[in-house]
DOPAGU-508727 format. One record per residue (C-alpha): x, y, z; residue in one letter; chain. Coordinates in Angstrom, 3 decimals, padded with zeros to 6 digits. Example, Ala and Ser with C-alpha at 12.3 -4.5 7.8 and 13.67 -1.06 7.14 Angstrom:
// DOPAGU-508727
<u:012.300; v:-004.500; w:007.800; rest:a; kette:A>
<u:013.670; v:-001.060; w:007.140; rest:s; kette:A>
***
This chain:
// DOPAGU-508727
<u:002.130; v:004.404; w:012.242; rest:x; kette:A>
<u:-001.029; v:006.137; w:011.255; rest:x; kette:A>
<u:-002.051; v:006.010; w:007.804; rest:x; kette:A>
<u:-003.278; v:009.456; w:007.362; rest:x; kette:A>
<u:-001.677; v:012.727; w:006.153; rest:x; kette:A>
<u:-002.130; v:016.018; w:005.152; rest:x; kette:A>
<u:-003.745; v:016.594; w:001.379; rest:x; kette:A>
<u:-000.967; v:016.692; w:-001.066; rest:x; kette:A>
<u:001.664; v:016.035; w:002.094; rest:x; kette:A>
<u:004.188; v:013.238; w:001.835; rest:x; kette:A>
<u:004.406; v:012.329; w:005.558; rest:x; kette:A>
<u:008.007; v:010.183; w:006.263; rest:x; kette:A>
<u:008.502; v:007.969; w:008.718; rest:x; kette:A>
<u:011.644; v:006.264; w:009.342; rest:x; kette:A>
<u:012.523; v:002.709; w:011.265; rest:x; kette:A>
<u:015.667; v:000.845; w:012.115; rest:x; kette:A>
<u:016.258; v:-002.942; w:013.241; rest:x; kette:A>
<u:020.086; v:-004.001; w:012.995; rest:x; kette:A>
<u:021.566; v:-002.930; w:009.915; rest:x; kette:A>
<u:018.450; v:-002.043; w:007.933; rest:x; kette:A>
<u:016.347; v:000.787; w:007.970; rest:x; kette:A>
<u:012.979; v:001.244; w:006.524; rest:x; kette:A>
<u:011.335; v:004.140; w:004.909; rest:x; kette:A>
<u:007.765; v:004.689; w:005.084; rest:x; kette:A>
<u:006.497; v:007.480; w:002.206; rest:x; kette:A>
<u:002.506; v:007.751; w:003.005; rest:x; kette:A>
<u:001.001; v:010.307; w:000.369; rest:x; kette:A>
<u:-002.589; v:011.072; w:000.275; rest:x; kette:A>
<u:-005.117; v:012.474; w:-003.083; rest:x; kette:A>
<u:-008.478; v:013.976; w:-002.957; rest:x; kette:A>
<u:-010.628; v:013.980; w:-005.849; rest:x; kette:A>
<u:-014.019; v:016.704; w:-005.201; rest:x; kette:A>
<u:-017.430; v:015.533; w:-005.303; rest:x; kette:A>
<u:-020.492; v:017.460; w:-004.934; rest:x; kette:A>
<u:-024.418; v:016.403; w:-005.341; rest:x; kette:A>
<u:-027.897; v:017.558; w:-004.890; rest:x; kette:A>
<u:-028.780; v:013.883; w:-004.022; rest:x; kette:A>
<u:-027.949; v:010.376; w:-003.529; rest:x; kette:A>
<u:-028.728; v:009.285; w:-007.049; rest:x; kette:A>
<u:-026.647; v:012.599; w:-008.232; rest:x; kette:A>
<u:-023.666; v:011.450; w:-005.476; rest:x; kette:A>
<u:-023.350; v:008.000; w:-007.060; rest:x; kette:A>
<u:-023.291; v:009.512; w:-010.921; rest:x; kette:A>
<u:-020.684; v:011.570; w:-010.126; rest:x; kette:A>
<u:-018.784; v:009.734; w:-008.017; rest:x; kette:A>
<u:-018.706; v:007.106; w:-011.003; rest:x; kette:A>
<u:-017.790; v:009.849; w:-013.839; rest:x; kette:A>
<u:-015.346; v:010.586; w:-011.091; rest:x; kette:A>
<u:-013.681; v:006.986; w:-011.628; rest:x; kette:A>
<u:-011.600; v:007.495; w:-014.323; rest:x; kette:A>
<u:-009.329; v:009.363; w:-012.356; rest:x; kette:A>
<u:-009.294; v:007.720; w:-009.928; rest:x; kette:A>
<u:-008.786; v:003.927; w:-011.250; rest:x; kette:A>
<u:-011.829; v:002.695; w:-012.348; rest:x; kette:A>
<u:-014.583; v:003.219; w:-015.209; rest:x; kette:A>
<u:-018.751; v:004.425; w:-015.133; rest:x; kette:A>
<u:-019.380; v:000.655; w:-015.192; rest:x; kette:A>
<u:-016.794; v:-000.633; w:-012.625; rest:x; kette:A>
<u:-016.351; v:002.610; w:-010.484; rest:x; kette:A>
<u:-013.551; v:003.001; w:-007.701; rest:x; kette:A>
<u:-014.322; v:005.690; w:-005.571; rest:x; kette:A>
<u:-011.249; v:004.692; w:-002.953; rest:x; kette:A>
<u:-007.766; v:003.451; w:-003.807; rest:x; kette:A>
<u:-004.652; v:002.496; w:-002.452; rest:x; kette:A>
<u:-001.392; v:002.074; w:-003.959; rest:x; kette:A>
<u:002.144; v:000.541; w:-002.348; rest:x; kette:A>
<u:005.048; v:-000.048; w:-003.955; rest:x; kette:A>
<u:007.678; v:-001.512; w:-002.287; rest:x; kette:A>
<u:011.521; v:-001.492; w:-002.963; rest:x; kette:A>
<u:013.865; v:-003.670; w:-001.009; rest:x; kette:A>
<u:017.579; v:-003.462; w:-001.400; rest:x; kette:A>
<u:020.359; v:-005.119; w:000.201; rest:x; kette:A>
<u:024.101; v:-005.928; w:000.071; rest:x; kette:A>
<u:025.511; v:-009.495; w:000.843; rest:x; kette:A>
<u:028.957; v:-009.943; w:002.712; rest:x; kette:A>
<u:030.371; v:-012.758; w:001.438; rest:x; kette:A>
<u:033.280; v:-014.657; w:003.133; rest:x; kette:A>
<u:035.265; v:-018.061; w:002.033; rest:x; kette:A>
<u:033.061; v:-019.763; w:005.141; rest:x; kette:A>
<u:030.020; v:-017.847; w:004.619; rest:x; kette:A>
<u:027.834; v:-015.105; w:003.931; rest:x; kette:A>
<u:025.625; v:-012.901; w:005.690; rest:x; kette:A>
<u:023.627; v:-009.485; w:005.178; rest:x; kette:A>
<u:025.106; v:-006.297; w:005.285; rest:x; kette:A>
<u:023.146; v:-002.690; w:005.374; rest:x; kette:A>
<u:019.444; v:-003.273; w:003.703; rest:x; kette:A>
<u:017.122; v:-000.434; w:003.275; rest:x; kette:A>
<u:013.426; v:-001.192; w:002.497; rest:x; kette:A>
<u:011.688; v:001.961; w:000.674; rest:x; kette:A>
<u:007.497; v:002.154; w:000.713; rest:x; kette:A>
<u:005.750; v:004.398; w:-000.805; rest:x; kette:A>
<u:001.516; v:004.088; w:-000.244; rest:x; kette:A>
<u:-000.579; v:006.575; w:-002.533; rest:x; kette:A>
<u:-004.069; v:007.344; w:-001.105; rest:x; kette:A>
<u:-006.783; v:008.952; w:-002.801; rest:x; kette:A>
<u:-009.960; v:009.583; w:-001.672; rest:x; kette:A>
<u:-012.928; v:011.386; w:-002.615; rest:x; kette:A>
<u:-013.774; v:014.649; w:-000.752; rest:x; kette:A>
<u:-016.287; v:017.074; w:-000.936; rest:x; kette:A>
<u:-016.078; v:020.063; w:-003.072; rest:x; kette:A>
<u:-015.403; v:023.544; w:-001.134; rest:x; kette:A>
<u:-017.254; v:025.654; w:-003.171; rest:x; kette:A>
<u:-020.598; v:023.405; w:-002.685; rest:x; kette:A>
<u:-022.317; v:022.851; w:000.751; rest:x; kette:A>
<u:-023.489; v:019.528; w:001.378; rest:x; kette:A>
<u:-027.623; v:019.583; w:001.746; rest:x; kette:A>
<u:-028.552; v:018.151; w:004.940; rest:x; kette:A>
<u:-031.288; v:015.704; w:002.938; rest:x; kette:A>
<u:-027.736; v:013.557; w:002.674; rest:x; kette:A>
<u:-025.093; v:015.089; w:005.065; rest:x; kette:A>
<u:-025.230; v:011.701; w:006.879; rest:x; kette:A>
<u:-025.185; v:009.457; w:004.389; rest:x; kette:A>
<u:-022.300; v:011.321; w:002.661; rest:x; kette:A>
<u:-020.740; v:011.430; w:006.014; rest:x; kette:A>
<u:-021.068; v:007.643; w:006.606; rest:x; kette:A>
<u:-019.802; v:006.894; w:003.019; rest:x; kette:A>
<u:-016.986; v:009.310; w:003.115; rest:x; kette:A>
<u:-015.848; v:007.754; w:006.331; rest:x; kette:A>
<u:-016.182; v:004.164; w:005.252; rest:x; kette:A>
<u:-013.760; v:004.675; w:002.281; rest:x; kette:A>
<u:-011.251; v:006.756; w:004.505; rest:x; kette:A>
<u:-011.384; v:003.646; w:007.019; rest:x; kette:A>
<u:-011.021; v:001.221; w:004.281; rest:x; kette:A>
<u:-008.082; v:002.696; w:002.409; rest:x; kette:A>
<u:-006.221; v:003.556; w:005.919; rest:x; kette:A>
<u:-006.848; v:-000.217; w:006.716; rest:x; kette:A>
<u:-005.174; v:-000.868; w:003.173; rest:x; kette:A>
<u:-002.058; v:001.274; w:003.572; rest:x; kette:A>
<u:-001.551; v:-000.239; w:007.520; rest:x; kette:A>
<u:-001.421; v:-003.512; w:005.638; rest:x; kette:A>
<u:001.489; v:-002.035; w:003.355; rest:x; kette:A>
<u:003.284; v:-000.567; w:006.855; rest:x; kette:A>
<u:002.603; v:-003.799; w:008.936; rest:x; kette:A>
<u:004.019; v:-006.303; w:006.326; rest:x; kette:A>
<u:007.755; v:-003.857; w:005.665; rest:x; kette:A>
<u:008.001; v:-003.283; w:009.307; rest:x; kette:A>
<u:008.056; v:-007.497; w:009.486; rest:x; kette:A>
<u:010.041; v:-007.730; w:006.588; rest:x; kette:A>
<u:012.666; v:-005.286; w:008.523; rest:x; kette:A>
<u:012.491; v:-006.934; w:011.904; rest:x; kette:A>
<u:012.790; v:-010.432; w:010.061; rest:x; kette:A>
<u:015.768; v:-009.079; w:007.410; rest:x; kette:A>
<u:017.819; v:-007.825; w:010.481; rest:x; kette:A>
<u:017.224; v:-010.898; w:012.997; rest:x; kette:A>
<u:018.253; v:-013.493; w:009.538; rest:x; kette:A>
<u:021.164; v:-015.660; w:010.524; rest:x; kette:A>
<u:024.460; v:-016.342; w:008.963; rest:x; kette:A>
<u:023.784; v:-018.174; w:005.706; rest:x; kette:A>
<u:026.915; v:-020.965; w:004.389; rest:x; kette:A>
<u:026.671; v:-019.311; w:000.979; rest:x; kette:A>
<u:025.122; v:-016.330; w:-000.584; rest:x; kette:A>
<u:023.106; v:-018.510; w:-002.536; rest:x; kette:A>
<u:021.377; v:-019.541; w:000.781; rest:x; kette:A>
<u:021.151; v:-016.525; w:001.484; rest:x; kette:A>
<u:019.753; v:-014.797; w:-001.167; rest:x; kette:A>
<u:016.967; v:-017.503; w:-001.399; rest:x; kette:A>
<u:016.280; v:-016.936; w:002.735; rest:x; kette:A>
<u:015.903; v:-012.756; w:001.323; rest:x; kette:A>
<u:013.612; v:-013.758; w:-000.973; rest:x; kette:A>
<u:011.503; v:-015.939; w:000.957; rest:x; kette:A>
<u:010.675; v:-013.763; w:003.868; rest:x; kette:A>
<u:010.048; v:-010.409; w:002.081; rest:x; kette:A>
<u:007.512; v:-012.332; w:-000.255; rest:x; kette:A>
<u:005.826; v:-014.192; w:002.490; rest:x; kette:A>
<u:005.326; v:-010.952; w:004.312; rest:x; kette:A>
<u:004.067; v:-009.514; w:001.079; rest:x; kette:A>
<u:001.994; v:-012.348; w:000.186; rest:x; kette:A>
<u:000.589; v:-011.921; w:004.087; rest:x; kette:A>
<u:-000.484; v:-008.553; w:003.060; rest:x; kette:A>
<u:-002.461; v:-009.643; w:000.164; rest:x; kette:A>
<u:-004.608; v:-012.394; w:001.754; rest:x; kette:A>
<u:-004.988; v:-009.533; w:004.345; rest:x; kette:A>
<u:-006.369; v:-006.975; w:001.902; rest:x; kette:A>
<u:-008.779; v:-009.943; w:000.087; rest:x; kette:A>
<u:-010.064; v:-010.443; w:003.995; rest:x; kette:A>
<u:-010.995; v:-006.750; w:003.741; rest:x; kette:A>
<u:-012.072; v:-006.539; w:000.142; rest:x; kette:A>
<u:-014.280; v:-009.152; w:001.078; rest:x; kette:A>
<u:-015.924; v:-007.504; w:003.687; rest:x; kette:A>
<u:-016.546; v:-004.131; w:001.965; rest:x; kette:A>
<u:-019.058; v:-005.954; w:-000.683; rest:x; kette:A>
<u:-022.067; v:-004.996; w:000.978; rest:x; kette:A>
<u:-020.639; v:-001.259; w:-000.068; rest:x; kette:A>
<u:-020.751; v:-002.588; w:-003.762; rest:x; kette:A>
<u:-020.827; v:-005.805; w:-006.375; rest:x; kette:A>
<u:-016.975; v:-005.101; w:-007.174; rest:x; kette:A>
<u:-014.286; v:-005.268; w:-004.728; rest:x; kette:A>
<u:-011.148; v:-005.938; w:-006.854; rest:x; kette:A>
<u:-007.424; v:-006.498; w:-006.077; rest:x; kette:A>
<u:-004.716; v:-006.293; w:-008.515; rest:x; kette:A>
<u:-000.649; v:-007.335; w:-007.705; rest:x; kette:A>
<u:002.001; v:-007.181; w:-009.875; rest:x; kette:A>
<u:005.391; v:-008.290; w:-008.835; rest:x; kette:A>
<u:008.529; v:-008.196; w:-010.359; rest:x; kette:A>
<u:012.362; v:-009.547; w:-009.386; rest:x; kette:A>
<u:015.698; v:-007.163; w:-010.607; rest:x; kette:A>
<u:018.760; v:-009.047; w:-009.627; rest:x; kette:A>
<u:021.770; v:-007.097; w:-008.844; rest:x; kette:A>
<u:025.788; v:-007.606; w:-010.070; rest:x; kette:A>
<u:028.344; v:-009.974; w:-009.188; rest:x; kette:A>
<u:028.911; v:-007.085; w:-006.543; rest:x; kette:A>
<u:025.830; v:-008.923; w:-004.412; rest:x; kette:A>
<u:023.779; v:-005.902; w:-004.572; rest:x; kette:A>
<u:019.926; v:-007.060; w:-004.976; rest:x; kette:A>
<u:016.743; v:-005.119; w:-005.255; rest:x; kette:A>
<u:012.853; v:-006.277; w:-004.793; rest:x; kette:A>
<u:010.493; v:-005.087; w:-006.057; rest:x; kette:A>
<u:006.430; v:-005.173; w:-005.544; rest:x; kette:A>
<u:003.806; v:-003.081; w:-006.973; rest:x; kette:A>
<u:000.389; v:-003.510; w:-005.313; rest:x; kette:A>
<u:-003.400; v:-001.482; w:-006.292; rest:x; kette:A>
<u:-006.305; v:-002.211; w:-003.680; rest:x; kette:A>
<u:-009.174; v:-000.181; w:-004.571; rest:x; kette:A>
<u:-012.717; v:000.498; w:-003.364; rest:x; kette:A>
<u:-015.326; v:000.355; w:-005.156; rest:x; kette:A>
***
């Protein structure tokens, strides 16, 4: 899947492996720059920060947001227990900065602002293909899981491979992160992550909230 949409267009895509499906919600944001100059480009890009994540000291001009939602139900019988219909539900947020329509871009820094703009797009795209790459394992791995001997086991097999996908993500973003420093002293990473357990009716939900930003 590409990682790229329309401004203000929530592009869906949907996948299927066994009983599960997965939903793919890829929304993009575009926050207008304009400058004079390099120095002028940077200053506003920074002021620009706020709304986009960051602060004037720490400034994020790039940013990528998933959130992922994983729910499933567990058929239980007196010898076993296996999965039933799971859905997994991802929603990436882009924003990126963009150049102001009412303001032409002087040609003293069309390239530079070119290269820049580019860099960030490429960046966060490379962010939100982490997002798609680790649900679409997560589905393929949900659907092939084997017949557990209680829903215990079961529940704890869930668990393990939709965090290890997740967590494969996140050492996946650092890798990038890491590599974007040359672009700026602060590369940052933030993941929160939090559990819901379902009823006695062996309906579960996961939950993961992720931010990689550029900056």
């Amino acid at each position: 899947m590409d990682c790229s949409c329309a401004e203000g267009a929530v592009d869906t895509h949907i996948e299927a492996a066994g009983n599960g499906r997965l939903f793919i919600n890829d929304f993009v944001e575009r926050y207008d720059v304009f400058a004079s100059d390099l120095n002028e480009l940077s200053r506003r890009m920074a002021q620009s920060a706020g709304d986009v994540g960051g602060d004037a000291e720490a400034p994020v001009y790039g940013l990528t947001e998933s959130v992922l939602e994983v729910v499933w139900a567990l058929e239980p019988t007196p010898e076993s227990c296996r999965v039933g219909h799971f859905y997994l539900d991802l929603d990436v947020t882009t924003i990126l900065p963009h150049w102001s329509e009412q303001h032409h871009v002087p040609a003293a820094i069309l390239g530079e602002w070119k290269r820049l703009s580019e860099y960030i797009d490429d960046h966060e795209a490379r962010h939100c293909a982490n997002s798609v790459d680790a649900a679409n394992k997560m589905l393929q791995e949900l659907a092939a899981m084997p017949v557990a001997a209680t829903c215990q086991e079961a529940r704890q097999s869930l668990h393990r491979i939709v965090s290890r996908a997740w967590y494969q993500r996140e050492l996946k973003d650092r890798l990038l992160d890491d590599g974007s420093r040359r672009f700026s002293e602060r590369v940052s990473g933030r993941c929160q992550k939090r559990y819901a357990k379902g009823t006695a009716t062996s309906f579960n939900k996961w939950t993961s909230f992720s931010r990689d930003d550029f900056g």
